[in-house]
C-alpha positions as CSV (number, residue, x, y, z in Angstrom):
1,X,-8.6,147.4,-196.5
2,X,-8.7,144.9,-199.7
3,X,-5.6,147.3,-200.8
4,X,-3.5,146.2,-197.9
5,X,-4.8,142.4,-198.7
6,X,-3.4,142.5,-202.2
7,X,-0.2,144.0,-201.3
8,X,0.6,140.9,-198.2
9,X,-0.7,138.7,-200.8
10,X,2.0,139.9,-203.3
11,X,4.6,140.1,-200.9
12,X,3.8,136.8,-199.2
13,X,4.4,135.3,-202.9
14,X,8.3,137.3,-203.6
15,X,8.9,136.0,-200.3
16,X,8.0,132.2,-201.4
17,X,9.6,132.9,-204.3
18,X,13.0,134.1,-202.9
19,X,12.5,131.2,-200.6
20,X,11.8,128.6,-203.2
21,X,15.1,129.9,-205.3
22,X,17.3,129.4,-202.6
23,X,16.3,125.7,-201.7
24,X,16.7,124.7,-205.6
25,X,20.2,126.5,-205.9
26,X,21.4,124.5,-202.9
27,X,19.3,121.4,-204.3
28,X,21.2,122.0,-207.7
29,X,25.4,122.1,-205.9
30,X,25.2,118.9,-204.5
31,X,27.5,116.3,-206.1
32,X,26.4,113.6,-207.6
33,X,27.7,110.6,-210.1
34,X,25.7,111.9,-213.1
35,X,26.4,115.4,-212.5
36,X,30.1,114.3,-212.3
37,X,30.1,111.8,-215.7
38,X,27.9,114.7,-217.3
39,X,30.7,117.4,-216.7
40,X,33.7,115.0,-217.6
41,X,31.5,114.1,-220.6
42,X,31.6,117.6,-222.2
43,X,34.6,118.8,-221.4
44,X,36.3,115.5,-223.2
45,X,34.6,116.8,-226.5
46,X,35.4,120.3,-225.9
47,X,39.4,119.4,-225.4
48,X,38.5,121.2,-222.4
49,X,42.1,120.6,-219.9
50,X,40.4,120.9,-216.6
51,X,39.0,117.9,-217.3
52,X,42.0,116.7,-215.5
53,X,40.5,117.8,-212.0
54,X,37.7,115.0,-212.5
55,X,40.1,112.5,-213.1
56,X,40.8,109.9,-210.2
57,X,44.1,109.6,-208.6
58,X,44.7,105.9,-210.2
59,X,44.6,107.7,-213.9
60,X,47.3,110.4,-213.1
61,X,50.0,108.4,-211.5
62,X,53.5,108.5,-212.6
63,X,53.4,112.1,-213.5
64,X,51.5,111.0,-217.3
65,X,48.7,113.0,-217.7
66,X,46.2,111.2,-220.0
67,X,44.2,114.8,-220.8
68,X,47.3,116.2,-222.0
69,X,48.4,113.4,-224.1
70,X,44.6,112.8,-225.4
71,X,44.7,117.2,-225.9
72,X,48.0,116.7,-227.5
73,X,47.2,113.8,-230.1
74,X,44.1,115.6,-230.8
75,X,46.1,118.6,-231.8
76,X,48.5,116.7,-233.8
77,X,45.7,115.4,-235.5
78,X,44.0,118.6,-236.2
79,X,47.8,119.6,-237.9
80,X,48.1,116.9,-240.1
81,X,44.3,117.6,-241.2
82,X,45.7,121.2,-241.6
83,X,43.1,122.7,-239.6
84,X,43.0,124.3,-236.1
85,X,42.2,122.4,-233.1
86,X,39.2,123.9,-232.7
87,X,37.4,122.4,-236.0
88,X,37.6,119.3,-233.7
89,X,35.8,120.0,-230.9
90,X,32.1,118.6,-230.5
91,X,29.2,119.7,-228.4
92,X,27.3,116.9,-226.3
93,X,23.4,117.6,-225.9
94,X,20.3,115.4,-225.7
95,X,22.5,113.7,-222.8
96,X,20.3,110.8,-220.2
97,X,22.3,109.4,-217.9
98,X,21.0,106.2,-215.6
99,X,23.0,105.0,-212.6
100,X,23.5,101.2,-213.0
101,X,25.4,100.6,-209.5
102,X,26.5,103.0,-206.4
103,X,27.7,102.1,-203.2
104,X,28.9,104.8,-200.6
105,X,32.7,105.3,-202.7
106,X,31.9,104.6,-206.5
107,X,29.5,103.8,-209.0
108,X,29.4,103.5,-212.4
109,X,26.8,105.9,-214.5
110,X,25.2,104.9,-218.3
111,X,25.9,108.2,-220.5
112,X,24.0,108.2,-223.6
113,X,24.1,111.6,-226.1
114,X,24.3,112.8,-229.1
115,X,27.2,115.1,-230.6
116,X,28.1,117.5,-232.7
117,X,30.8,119.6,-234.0
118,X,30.9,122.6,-232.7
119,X,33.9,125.0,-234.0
120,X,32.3,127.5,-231.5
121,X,29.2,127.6,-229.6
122,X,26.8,129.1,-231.3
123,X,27.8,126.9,-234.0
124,X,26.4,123.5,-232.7
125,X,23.6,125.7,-231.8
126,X,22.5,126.7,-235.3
127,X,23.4,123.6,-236.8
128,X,20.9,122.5,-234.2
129,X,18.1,124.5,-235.2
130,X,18.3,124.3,-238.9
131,X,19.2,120.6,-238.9
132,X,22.5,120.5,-240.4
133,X,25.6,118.7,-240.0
134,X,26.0,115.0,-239.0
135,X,25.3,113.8,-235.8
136,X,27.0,111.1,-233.6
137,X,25.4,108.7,-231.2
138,X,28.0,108.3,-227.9
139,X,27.2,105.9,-225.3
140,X,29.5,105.3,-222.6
141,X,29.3,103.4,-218.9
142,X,31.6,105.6,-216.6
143,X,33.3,104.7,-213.6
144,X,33.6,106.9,-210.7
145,X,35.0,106.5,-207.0
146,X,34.2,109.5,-204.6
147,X,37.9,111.0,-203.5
148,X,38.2,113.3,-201.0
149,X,34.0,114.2,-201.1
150,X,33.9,114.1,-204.9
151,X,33.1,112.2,-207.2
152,X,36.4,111.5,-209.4
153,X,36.2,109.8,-213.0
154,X,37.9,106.7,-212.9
155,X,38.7,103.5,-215.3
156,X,39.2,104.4,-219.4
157,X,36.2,106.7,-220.3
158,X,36.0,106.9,-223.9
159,X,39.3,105.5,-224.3
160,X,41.3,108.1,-222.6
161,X,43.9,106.5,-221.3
162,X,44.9,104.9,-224.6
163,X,45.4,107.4,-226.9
């Protein structure tokens, strides 16, 4: 009899479990503004190009895309440097983001970080370990409008539109 208790007992707890997973991964894919300023935030310092997709309509108008000119005069930099583009990239952790204002179709998010050059992942990551390489404060209010249900980048993050 107290081998048959055990066993629901177990059971009862995968089946919390399973349940408790599934509320937290749907918990986790909503959209939010800090979600969305985190994502942009990462992909800027990685030279990542789908960054564009997070970019608000107002920002690629006239057919000028400002992540290809901001990829492209990163590149040129990274030639006259005589290095690969990839020596460039940084790695953004440490990140705490505070909403300052939202309303129902924008809001503007404080992004606060630290970064780090990161020719390849596990780079950044042993640098962060053993405490090597300099280090760069970034702080950043971001402005996003919600387009079409998601939350879209908007205004000049970290200078992207003049570079």
């Amino acid at each position: 009899m107290a081998l048959n208790q055990n066993n629901s007992v177990f059971i009862l707890t995968i089946v919390l479990g399973i349940f408790l997973q599934v509320i937290l991964i749907f918990a986790d894919s909503t959209d939010t503004p800090s979600k969305a300023a985190v994502g942009f935030s990462k992909a800027y310092f990685k030279f990542d190009d789908s960054m564009s997709n997070q970019l608000c309509s107002q920002l690629k108008k006239a057919g000028i895309d400002p992540v290809d000119e901001y990829i492209n005069a990163a590149g040129l930099e990274a030639k006259a440097r005589g290095v690969n583009l990839n020596y460039l990239k940084n790695e953004l952790y440490k990140i705490h983001t505070e909403i300052i204002s939202q309303d129902d179709n924008s809001a503007k998010v404080h992004l606060t970080g630290v970064r780090r050059i990161s020719i390849n992942p596990a780079f950044a990551w042993v640098a962060k370990i053993f405490c090597i390489g300099k280090t760069h404060e970034v702080e950043e209010i971001i402005q996003l409008v919600k387009e079409e249900g998601h939350w879209k980048i908007c205004g000049n993050p970290f200078l992207l539109n003049s570079v």
